[in-house]
N, C-alpha and C positions, 0 to 999 in steps of 0.2 A: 303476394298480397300483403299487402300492410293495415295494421288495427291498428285505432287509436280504442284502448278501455279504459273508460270513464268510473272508478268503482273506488269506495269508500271503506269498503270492508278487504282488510290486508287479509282473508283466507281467501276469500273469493277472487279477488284480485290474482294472486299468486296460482289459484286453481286455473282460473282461466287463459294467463298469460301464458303456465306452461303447456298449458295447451295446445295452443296457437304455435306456438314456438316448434314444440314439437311436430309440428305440421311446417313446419322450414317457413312460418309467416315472420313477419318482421312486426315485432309492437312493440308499440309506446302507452304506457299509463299516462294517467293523471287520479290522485285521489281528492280531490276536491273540483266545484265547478269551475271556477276559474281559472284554474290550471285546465281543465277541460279544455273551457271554449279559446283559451290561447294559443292552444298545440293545432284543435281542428282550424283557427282562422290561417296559422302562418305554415300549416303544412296538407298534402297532398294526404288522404286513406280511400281505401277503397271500401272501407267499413268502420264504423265507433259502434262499440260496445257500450251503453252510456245504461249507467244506473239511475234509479228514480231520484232516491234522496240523499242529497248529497250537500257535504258541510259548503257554507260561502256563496252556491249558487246551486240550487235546484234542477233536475234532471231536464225536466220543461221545460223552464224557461231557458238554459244554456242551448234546448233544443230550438226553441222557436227565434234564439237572435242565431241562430246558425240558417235558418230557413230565409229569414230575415232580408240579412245578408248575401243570401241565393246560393248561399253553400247545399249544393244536393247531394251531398254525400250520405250513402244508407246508413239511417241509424238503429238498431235493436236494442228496445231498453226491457232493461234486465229490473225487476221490481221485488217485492215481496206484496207488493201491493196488486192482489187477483181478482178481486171485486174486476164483472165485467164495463163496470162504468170507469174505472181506473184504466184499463184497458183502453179503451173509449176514447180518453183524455190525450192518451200516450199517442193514440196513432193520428185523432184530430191536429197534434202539435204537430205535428210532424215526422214521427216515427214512421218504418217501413216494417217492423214486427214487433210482437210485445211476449216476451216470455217471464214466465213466473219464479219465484226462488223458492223450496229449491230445484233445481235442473241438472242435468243430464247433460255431460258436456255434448258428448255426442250426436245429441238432437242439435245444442247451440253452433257447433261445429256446420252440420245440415244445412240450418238458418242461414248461418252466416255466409259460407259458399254461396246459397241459392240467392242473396240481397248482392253480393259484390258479384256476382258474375252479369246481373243485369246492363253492367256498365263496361262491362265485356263484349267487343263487336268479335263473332267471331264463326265463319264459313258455319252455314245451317247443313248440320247432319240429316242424312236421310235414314238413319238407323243407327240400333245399337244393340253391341254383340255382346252377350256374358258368359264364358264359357260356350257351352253348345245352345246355347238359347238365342236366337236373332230375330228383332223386332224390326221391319222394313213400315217408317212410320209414314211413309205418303199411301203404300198399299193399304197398312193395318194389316199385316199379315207377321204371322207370330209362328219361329217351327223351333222347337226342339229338336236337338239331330237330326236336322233336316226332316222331322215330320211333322207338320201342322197343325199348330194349336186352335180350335174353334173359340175365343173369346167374346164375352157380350161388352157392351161400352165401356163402363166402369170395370170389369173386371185387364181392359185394356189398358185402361189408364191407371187403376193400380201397380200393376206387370211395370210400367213404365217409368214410375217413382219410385218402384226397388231398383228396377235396372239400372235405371239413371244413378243410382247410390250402392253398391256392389257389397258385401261384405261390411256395413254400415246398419248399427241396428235405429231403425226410424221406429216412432214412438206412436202408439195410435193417433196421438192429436195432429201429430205431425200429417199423416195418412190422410185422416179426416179431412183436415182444414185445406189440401194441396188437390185431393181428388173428387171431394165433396166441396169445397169452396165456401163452408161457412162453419161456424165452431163449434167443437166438439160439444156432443152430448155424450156424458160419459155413462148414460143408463142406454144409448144404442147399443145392439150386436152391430149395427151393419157391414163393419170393418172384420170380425168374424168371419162372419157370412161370408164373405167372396175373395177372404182367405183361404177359408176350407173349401169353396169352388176350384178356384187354380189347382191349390193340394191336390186334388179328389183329378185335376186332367193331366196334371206331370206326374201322376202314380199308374195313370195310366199307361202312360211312356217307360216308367221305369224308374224315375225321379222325383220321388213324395219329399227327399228330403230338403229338395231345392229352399223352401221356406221355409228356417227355422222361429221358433216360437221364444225369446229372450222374455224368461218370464219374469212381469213386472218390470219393464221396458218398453219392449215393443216386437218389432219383425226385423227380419233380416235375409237379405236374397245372400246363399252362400255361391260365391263364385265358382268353384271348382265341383266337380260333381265329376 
């Protein structure tokens, strides 16, 4: 995969690039917008990392002549700007996710895979296996060492966003917005709630530790068990 990051602030910059990097991705910076919109016009990414405020050209607007121009390359702009109308702004332009500063590489990692793999054609899995846990997604049928797990809808599709991310700790918002489909209240349990359901039927099995709790973070399905 290849980033273009669009970001103004050399720690953030440096935080995220090594990131990427570290994940064997190939990036290119830019810290100003028009170095930005130069690099996305005359090259191929399968992601831009693009910050809101930025010297010479603005995060929007370098977003909307990229649109403009029919360039559809996923963009997730990265802000300090949380106001949900700011949000708002960023994905009317053109953006395909809006995360706030400061973050979690982890989650941004999550984001980012889940916008560039869109553009990815690639043979539809009928399942997925984590350890002893195999989810058969055309059945909906869910066994632990081969024994059968009973799940309700959402507690399916939760199951399904860890599994899909293995050893990856996802962030409640993250959770929320991907199996709930609209944005976090952060005065809900509901995310709680049908975590300690699962909990409560792989204890049953034998395996309570299957979901650890990263606190002040979020969840994480441990692979090995």
């Amino acid at each position: 995969m290849r980033i273009l990051i669009v970001e103004d602030d050399a720690t953030t910059l440096k935080y995220v690039a090594q990131g990427f990097t570290a994940q064997q991705y190939s990036v290119d910076s830019a810290t100003d917008g028009q170095e930005g919109l130069t690099l996305a016009k005359h090259n191929q990414y399968d992601l831009i990392v693009l910050d809101r405020m930025l010297p010479k050209l603005d995060g929007l607007t370098l977003l909307s002549a990229l649109r403009t121009s029919g360039n559809k390359t996923p963009v997730l702009i990265l802000s300090a700007l949380s106001h949900v109308d700011e949000r708002v702004k960023g994905l009317r332009a053109g953006g395909d996710d809006y995360m706030t500063k400061p973050f979690s590489f982890d989650e941004l990692l999550v984001r980012a895979e889940k916008l560039a793999q869109r553009t990815i054609v690639e043979p539809a899995s009928t399942d997925i296996e984590v350890g002893g846990l195999k989810m058969e997604l055309l059945t909906r049928k869910v066994t632990l060492d081969g024994k059968e797990l009973m799940l309700q809808p959402k507690e399916f599709q939760l199951l399904k966003y860890l599994m899909e991310h293995p050893n990856q700790v996802i962030s409640r918002t993250l959770l929320f917005e991907a199996v709930w489909d609209y944005h976090f209240d952060p005065r809900t349990n509901v995310i709680d709630v049908h975590i300690a359901k699962l909990r409560r039927k792989f204890e049953e099995l034998g395996h309570g530790e299957l979901i650890e709790t990263v606190r002040g973070s979020g969840y994480r399905l441990c692979k090995g068990h």
